[in-house]
N, C-alpha and C positions, 0 to 999 in steps of 0.2 A: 242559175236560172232553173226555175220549176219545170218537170217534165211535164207536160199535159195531157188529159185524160184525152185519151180517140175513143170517142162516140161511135158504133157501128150501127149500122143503119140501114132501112131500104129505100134506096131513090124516091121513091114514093113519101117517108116516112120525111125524109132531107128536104123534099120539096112541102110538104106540109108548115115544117118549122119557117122557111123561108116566106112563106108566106104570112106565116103569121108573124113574122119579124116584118116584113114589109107594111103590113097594117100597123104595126104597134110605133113604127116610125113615121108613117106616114097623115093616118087618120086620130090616132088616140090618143100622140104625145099631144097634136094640136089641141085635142078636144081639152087636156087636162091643164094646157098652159090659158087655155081663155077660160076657165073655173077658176083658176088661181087669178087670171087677171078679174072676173066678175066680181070675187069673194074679197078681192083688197079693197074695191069700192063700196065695202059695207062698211069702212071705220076699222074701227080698233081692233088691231090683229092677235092680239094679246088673249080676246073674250068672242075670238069670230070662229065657230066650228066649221064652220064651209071651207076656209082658208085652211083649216088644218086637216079636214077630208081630203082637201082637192092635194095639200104638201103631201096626204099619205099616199095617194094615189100615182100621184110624180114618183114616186120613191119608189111603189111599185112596177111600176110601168119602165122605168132608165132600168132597173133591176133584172125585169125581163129580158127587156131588150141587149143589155150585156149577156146575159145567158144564154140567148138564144143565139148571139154573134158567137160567142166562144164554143156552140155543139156545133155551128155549121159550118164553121172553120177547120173544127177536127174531126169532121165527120168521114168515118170511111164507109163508104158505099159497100155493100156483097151482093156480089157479083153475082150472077146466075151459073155460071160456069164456075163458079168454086166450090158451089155446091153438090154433095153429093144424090140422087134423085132418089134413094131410096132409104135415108135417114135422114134423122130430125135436125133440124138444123135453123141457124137465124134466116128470116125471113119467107120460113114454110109453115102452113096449116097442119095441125096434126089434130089426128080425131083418136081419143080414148075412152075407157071406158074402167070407172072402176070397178074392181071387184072385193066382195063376187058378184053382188048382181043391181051395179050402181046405175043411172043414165050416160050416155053417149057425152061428150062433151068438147066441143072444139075451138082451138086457139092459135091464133098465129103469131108466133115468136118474132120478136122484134128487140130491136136495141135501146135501153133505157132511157135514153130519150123521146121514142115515140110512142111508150108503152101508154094501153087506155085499155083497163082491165073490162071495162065496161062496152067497151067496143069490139072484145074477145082478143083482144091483141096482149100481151102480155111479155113483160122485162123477160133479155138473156137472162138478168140475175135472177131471177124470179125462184122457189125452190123448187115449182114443177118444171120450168125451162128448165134449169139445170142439171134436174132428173133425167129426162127425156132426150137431150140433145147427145146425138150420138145413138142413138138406137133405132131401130126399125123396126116393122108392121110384124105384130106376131108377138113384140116380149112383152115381157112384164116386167113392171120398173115398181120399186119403190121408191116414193117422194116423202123427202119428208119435210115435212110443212110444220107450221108452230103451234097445231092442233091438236098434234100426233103423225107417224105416218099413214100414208094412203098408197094404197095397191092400185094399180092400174096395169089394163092390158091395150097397146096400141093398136088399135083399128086400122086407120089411113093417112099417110101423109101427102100432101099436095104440094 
């Protein structure tokens, strides 16, 4: 038997996925099985593109929804209390700053599955999470990223 990956996570991040598992079973597989039933009533399935959108979208969607049962089954929650409050760690804000005389910039570490670089939240594996985690307000970490490395000096963590 395959050992399985545990997802680390923040309650917050666990209840996101669940949610959107809960929609993807509830409202969109429907949606996708009455497109497939519309699109069979057009004829010939052979030369029907709707029928083969609506098959690619089934695929997507059972696809999801296994993934998303499989992070939220191994998901381990951290804890507030395993934390330590004055280094970097999953499920905290950390504000930096590169140098030498870069802008301020802030991100909150989270676990691969909830990562939304775009939302300033950013993967453990991530190269700057993995820099940073384990350090505190005051050092200077080099990251190194696939651009080259980057200097940074930590500001604040929350």
């Amino acid at each position: 038997m395959a050992i399985e990956k545990v997802f680390p996570m923040t309650k917050q991040g666990k209840e996101k996925l669940e949610q959107e598992l809960e929609y993807l079973k509830s409202v969109k597989r429907k949606e996708v099985v009455e497109r497939i039933k519309i699109a069979r009533s057009f004829g010939d399935l052979s030369e029907n593109s709707e029928y083969d959108s609506a098959k690619e979208e089934q695929a997507f969607v059972e696809g999801r929804i296994t993934t998303l049962e499989n992070m939220v089954r191994n998901a381990k929650i951290i804890q507030e209390d395993e934390m330590n409050s004055d280094t970097v760690s999953l499920g905290k804000s950390v504000t930096f700053v590169e140098l030498p005389d870069g802008e301020e910039e802030t991100y909150t570490i989270v676990g691969s599955a909830e990562a939304d670089p775009f939302e300033g939240e950013i993967s453990n594996d991530s190269p700057i999470a993995r820099s940073l985690i384990g350090k505190k307000v005051g050092e200077e970490v080099t990251v190194q990223t696939p651009g080259g490395d980057m200097f940074v000096r930590i500001v604040t963590i929350k």
